[in-house]
PDB file of N, H, CA, C and O in Angstrom:
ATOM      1  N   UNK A   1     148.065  26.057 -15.479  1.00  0.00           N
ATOM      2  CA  UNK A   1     149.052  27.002 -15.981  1.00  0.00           C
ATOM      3  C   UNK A   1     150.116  27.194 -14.900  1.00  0.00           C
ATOM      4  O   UNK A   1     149.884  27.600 -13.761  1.00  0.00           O
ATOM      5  N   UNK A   2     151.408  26.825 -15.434  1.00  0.00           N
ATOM      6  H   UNK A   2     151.596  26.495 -16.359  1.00  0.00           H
ATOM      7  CA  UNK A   2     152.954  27.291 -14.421  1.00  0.00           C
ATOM      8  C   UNK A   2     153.281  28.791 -14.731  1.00  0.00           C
ATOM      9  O   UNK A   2     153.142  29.357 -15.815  1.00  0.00           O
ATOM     10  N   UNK A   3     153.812  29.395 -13.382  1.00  0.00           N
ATOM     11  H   UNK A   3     153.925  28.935 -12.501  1.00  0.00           H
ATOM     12  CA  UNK A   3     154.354  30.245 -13.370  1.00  0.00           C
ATOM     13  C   UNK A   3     155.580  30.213 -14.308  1.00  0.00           C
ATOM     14  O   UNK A   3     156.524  29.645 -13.757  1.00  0.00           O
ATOM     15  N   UNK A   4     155.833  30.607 -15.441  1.00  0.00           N
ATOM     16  H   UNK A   4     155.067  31.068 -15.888  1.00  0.00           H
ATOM     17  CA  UNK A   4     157.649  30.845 -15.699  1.00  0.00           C
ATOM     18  C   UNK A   4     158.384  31.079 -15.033  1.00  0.00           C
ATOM     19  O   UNK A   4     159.222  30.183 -14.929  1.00  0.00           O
ATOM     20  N   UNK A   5     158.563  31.991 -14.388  1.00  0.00           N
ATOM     21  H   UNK A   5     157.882  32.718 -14.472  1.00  0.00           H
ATOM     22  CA  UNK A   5     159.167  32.197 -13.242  1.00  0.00           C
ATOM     23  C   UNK A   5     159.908  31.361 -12.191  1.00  0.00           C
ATOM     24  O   UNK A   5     160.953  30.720 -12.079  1.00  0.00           O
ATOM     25  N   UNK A   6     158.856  31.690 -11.498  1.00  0.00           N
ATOM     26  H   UNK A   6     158.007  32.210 -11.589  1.00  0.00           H
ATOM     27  CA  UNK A   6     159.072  30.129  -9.813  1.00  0.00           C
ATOM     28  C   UNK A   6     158.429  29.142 -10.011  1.00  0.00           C
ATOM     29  O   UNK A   6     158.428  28.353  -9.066  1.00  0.00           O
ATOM     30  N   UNK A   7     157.491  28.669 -11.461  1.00  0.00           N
ATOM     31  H   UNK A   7     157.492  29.310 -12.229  1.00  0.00           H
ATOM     32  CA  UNK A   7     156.808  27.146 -11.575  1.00  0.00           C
ATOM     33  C   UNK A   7     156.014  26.609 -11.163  1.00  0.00           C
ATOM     34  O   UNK A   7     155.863  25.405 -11.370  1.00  0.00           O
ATOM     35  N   UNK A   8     154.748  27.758  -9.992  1.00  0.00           N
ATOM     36  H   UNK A   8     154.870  28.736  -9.824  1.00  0.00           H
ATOM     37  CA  UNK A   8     154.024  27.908  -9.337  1.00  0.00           C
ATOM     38  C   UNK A   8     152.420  27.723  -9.818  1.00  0.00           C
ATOM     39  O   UNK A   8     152.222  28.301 -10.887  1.00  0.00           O
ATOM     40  N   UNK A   9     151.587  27.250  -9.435  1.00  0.00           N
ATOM     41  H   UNK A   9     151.748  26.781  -8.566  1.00  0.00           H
ATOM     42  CA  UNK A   9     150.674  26.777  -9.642  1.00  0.00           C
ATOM     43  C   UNK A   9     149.355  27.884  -9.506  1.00  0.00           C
ATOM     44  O   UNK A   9     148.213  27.864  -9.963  1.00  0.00           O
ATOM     45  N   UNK A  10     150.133  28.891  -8.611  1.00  0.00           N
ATOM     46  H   UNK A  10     151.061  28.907  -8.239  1.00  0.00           H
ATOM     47  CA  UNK A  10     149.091  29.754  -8.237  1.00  0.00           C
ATOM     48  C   UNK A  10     148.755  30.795  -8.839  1.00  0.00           C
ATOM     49  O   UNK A  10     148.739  31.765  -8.081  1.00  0.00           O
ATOM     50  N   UNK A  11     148.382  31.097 -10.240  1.00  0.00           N
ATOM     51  H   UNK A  11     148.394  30.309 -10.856  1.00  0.00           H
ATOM     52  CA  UNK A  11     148.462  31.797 -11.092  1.00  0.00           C
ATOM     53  C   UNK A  11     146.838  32.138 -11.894  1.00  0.00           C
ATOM     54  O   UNK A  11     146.000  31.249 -12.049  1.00  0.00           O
ATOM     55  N   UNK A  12     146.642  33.484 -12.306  1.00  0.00           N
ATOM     56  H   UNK A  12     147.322  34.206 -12.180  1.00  0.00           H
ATOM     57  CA  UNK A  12     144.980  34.110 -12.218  1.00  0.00           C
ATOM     58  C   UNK A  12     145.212  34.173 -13.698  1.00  0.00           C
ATOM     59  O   UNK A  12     146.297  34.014 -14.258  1.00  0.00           O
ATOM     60  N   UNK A  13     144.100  34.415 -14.237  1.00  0.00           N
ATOM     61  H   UNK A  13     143.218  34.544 -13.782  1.00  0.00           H
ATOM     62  CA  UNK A  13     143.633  34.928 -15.365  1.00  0.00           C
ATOM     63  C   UNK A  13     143.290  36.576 -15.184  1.00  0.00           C
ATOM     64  O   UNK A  13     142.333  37.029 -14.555  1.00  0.00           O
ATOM     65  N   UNK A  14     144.197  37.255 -15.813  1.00  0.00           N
ATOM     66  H   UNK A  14     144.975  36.888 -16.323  1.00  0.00           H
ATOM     67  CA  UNK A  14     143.738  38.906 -15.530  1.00  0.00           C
ATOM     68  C   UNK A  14     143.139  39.814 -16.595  1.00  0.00           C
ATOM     69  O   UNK A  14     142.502  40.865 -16.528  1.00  0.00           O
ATOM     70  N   UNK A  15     143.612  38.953 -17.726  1.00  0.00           N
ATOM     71  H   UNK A  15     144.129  38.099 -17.781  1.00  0.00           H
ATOM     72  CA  UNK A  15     143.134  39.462 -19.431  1.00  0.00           C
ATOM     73  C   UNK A  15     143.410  38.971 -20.574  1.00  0.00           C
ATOM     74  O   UNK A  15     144.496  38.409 -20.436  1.00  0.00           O
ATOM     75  N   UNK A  16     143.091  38.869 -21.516  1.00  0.00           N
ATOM     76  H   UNK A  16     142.208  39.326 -21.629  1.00  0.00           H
ATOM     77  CA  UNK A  16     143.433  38.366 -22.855  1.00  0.00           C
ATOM     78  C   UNK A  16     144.997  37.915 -23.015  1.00  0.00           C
ATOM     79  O   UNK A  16     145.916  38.700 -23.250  1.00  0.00           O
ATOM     80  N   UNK A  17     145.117  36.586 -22.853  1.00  0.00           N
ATOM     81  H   UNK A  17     144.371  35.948 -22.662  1.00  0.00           H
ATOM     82  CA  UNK A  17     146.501  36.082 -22.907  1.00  0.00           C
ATOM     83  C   UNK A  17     147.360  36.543 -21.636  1.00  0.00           C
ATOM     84  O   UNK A  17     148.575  36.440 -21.808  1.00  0.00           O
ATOM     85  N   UNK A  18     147.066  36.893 -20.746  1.00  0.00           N
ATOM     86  H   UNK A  18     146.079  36.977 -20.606  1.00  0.00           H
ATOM     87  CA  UNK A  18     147.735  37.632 -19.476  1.00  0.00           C
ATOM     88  C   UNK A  18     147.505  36.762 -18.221  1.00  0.00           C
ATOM     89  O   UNK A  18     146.475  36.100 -18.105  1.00  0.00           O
ATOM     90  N   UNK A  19     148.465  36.771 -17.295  1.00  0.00           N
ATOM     91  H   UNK A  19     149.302  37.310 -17.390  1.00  0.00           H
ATOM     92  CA  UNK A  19     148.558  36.023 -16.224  1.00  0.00           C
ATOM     93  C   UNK A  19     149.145  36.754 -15.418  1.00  0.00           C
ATOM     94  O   UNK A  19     149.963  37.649 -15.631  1.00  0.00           O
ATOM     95  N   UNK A  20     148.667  36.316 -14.345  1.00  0.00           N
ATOM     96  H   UNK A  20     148.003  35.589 -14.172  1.00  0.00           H
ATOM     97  CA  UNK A  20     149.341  36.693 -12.495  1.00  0.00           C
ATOM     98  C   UNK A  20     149.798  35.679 -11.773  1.00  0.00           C
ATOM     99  O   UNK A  20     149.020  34.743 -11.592  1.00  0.00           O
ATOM    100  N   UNK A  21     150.975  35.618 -11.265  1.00  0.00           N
ATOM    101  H   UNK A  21     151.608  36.379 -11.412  1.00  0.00           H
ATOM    102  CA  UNK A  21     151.507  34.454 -10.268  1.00  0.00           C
ATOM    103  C   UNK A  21     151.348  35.148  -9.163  1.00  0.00           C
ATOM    104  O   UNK A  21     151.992  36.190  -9.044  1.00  0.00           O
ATOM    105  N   UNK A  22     150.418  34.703  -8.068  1.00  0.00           N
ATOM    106  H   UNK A  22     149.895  33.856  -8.164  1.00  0.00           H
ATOM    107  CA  UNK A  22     149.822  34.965  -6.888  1.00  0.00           C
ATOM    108  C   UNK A  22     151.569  34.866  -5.893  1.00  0.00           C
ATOM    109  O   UNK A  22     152.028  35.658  -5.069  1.00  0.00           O
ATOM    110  N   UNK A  23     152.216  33.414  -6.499  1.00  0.00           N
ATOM    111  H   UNK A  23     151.844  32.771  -7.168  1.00  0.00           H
ATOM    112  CA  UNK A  23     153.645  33.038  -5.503  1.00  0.00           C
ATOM    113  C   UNK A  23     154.826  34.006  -5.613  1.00  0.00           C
ATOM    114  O   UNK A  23     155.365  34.431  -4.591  1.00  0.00           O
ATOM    115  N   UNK A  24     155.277  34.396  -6.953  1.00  0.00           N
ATOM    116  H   UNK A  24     154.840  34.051  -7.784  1.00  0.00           H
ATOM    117  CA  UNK A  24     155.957  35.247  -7.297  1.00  0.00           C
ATOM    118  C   UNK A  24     155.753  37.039  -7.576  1.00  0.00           C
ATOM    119  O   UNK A  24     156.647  37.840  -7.846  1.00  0.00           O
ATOM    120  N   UNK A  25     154.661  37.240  -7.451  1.00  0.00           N
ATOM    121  H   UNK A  25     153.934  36.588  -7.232  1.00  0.00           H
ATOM    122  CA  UNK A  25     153.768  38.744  -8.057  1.00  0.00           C
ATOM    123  C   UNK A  25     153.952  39.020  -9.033  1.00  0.00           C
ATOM    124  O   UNK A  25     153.667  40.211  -9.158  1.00  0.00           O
ATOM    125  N   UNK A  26     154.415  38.462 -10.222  1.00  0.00           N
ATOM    126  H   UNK A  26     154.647  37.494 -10.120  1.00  0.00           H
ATOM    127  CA  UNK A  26     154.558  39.284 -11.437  1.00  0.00           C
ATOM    128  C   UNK A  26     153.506  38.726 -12.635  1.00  0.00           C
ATOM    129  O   UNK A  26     152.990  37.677 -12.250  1.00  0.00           O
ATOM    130  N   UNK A  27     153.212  38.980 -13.484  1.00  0.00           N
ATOM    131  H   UNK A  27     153.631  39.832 -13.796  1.00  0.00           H
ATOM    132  CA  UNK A  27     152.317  39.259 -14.576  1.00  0.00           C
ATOM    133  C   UNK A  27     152.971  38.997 -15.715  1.00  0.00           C
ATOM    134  O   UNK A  27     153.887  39.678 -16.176  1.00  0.00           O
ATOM    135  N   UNK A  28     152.419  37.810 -16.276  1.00  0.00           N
ATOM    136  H   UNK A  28     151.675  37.256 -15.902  1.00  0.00           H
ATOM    137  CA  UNK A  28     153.007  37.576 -17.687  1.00  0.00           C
ATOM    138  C   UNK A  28     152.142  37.185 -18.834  1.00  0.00           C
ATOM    139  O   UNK A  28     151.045  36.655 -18.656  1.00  0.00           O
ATOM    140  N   UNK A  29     152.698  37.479 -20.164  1.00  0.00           N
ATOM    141  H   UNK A  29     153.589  37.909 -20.309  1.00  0.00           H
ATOM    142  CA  UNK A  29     151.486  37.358 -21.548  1.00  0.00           C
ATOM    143  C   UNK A  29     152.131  36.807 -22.210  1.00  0.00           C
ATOM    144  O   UNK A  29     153.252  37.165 -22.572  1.00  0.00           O
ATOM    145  N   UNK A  30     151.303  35.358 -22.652  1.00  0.00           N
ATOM    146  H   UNK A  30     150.392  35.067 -22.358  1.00  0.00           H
ATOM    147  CA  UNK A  30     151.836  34.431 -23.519  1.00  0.00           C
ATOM    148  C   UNK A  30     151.441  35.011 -24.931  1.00  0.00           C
ATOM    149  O   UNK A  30     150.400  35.649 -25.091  1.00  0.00           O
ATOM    150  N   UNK A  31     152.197  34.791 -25.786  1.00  0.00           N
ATOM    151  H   UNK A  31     153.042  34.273 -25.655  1.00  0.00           H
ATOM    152  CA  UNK A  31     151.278  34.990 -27.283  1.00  0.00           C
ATOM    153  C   UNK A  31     152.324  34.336 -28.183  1.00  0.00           C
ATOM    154  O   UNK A  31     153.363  34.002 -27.614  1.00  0.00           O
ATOM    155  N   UNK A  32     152.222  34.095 -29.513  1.00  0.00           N
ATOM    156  H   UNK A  32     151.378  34.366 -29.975  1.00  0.00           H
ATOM    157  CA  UNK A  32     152.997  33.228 -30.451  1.00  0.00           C
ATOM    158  C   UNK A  32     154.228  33.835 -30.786  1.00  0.00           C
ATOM    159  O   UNK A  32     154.722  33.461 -31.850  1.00  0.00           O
ATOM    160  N   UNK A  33     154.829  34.666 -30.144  1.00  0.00           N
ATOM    161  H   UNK A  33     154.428  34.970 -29.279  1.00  0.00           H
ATOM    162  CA  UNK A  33     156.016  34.975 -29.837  1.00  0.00           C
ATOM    163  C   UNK A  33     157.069  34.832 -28.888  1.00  0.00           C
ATOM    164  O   UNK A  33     158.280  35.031 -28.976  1.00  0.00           O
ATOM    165  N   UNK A  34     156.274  34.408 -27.883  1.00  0.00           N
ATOM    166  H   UNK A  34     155.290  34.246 -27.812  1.00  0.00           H
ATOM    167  CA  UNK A  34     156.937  33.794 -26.811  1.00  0.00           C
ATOM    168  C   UNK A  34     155.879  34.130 -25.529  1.00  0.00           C
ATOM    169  O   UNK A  34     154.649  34.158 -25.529  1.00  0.00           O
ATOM    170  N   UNK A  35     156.859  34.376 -24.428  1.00  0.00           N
ATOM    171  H   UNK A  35     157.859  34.353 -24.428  1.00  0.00           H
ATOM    172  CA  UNK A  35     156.122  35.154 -23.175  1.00  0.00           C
ATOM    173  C   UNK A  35     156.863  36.374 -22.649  1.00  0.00           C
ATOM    174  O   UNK A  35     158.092  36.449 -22.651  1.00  0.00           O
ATOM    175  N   UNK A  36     156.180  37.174 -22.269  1.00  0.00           N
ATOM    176  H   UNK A  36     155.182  37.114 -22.268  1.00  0.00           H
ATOM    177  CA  UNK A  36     156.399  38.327 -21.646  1.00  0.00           C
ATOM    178  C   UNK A  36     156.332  38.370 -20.242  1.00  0.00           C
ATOM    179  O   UNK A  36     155.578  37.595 -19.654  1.00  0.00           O
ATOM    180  N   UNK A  37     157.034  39.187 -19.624  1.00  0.00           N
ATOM    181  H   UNK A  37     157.647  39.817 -20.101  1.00  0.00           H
ATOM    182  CA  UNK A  37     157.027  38.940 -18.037  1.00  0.00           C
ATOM    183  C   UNK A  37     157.251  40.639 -17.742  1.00  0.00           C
ATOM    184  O   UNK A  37     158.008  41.305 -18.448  1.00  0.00           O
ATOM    185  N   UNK A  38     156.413  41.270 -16.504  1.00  0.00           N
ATOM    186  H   UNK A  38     155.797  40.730 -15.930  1.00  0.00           H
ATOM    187  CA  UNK A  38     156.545  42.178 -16.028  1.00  0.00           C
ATOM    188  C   UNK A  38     156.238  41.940 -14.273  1.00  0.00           C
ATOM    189  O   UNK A  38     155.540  41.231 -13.548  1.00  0.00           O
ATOM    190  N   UNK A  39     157.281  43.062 -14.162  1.00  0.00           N
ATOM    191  H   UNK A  39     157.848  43.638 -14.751  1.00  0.00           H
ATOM    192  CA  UNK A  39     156.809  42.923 -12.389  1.00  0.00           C
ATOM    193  C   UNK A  39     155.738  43.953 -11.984  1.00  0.00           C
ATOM    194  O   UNK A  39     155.453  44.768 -12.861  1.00  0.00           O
ATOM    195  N   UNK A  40     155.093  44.056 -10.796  1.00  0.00           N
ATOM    196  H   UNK A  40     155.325  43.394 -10.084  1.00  0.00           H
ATOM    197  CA  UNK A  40     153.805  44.997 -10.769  1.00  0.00           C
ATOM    198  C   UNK A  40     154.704  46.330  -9.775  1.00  0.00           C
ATOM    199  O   UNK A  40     155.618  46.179  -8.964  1.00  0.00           O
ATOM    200  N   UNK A  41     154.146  47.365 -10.147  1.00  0.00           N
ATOM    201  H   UNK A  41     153.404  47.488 -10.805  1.00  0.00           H
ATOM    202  CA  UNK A  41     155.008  47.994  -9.458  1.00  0.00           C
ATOM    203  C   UNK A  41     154.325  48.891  -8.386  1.00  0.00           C
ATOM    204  O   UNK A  41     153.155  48.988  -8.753  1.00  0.00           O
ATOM    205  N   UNK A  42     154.467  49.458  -7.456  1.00  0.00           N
ATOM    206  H   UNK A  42     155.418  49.380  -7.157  1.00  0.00           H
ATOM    207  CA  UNK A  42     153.490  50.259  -6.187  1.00  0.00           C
ATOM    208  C   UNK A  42     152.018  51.045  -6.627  1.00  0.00           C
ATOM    209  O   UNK A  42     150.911  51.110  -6.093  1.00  0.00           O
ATOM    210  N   UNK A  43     152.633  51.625  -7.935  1.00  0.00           N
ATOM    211  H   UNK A  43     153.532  51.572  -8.369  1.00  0.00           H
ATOM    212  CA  UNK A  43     151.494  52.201  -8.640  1.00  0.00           C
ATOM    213  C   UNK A  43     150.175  51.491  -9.418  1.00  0.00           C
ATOM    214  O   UNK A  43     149.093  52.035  -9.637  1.00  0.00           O
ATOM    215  N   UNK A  44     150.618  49.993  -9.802  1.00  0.00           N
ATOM    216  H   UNK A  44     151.497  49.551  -9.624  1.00  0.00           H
ATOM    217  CA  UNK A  44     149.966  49.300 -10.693  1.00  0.00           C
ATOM    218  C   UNK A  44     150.453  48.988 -11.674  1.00  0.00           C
ATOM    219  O   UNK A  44     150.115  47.953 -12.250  1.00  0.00           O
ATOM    220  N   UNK A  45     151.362  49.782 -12.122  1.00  0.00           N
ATOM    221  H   UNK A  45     151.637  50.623 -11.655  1.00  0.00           H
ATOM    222  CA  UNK A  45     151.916  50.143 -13.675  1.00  0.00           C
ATOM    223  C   UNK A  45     152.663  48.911 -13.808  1.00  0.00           C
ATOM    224  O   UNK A  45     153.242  48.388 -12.856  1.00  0.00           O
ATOM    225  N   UNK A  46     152.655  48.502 -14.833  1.00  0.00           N
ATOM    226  H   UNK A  46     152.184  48.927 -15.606  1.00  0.00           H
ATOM    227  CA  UNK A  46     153.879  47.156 -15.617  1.00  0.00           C
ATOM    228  C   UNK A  46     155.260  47.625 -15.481  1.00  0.00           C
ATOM    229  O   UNK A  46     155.669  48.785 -15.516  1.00  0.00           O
ATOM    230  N   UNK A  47     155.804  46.715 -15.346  1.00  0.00           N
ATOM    231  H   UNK A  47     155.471  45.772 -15.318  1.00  0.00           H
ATOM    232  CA  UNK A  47     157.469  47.382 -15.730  1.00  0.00           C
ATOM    233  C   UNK A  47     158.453  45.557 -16.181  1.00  0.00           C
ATOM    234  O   UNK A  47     158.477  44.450 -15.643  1.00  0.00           O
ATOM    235  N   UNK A  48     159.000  46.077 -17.226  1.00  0.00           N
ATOM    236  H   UNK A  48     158.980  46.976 -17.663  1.00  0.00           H
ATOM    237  CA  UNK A  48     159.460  44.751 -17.544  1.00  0.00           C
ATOM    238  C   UNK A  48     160.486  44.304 -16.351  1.00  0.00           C
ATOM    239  O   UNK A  48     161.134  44.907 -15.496  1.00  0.00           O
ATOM    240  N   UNK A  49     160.306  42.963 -16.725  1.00  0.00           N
ATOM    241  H   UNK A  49     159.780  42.473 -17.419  1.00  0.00           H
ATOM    242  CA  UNK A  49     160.679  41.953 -15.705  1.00  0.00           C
ATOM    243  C   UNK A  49     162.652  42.124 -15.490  1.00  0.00           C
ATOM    244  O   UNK A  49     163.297  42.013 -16.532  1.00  0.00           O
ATOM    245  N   UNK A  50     163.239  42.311 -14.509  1.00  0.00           N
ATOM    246  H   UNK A  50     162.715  42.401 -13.662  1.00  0.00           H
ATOM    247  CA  UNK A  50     164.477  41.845 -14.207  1.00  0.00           C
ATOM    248  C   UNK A  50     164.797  40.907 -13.427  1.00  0.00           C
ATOM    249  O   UNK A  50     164.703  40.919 -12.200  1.00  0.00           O
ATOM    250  N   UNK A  51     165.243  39.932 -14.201  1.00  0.00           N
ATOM    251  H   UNK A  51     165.319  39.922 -15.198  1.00  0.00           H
ATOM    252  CA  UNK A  51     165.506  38.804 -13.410  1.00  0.00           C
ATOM    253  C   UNK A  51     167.168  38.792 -11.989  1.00  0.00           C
ATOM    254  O   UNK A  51     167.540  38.004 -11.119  1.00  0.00           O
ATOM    255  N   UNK A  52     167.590  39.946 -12.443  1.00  0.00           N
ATOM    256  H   UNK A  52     167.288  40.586 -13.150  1.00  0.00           H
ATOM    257  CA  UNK A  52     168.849  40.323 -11.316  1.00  0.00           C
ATOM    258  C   UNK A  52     167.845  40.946 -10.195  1.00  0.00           C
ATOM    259  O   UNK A  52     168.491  41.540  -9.333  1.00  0.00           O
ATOM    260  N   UNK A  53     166.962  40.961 -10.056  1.00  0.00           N
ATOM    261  H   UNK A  53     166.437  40.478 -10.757  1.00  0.00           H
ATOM    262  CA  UNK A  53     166.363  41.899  -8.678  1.00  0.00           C
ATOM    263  C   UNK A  53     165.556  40.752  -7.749  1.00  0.00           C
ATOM    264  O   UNK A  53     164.522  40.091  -7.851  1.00  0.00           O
ATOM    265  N   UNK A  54     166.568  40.904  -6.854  1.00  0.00           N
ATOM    266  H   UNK A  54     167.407  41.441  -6.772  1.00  0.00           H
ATOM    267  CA  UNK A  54     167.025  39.877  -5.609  1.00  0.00           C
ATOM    268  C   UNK A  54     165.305  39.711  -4.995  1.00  0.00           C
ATOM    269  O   UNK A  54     164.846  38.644  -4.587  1.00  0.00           O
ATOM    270  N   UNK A  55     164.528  41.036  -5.052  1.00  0.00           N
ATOM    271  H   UNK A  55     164.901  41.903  -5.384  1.00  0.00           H
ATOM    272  CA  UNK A  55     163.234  41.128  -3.955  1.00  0.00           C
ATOM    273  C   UNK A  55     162.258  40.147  -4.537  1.00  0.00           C
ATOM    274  O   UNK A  55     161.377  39.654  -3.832  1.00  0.00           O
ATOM    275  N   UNK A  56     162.395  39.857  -5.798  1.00  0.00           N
ATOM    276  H   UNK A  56     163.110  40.257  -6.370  1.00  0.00           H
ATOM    277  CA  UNK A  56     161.188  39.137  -6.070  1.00  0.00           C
ATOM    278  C   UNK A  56     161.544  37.556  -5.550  1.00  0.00           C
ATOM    279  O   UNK A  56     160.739  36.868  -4.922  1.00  0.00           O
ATOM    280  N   UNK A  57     162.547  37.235  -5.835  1.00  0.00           N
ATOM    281  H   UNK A  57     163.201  37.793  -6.345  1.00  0.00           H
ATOM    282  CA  UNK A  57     162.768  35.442  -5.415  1.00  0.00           C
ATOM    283  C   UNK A  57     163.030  34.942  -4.038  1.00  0.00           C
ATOM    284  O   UNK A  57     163.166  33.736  -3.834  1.00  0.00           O
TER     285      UNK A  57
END
């Protein structure tokens, strides 16, 4: 499994259709709608993904 993201190889199984990119930190869920992407945030909590925010890349 590739990261969407950065294309990264290093990526977990965390839950039902859900993924972690170990390279990039963010958390994404495939399902027959497409994929979803969230970044993890200090608390734990999901927060959808912005791809303008310079810290993650």
């Amino acid at each position: 499994m590739h990261c969407p993201v950065c294309g990264g190889k290093a990526t977990g199984k965390v839950g039902v259709d859900q993924y972690y990119c170990w390279d990039c930190c963010v958390e994404y869920r495939m399902n027959k709608e497409g994929v979803s992407i969230y970044e993890v945030a200090e608390d734990g909590s999901l927060v959808a993904f912005d791809p303008q925010n310079e810290m993650l890349l």
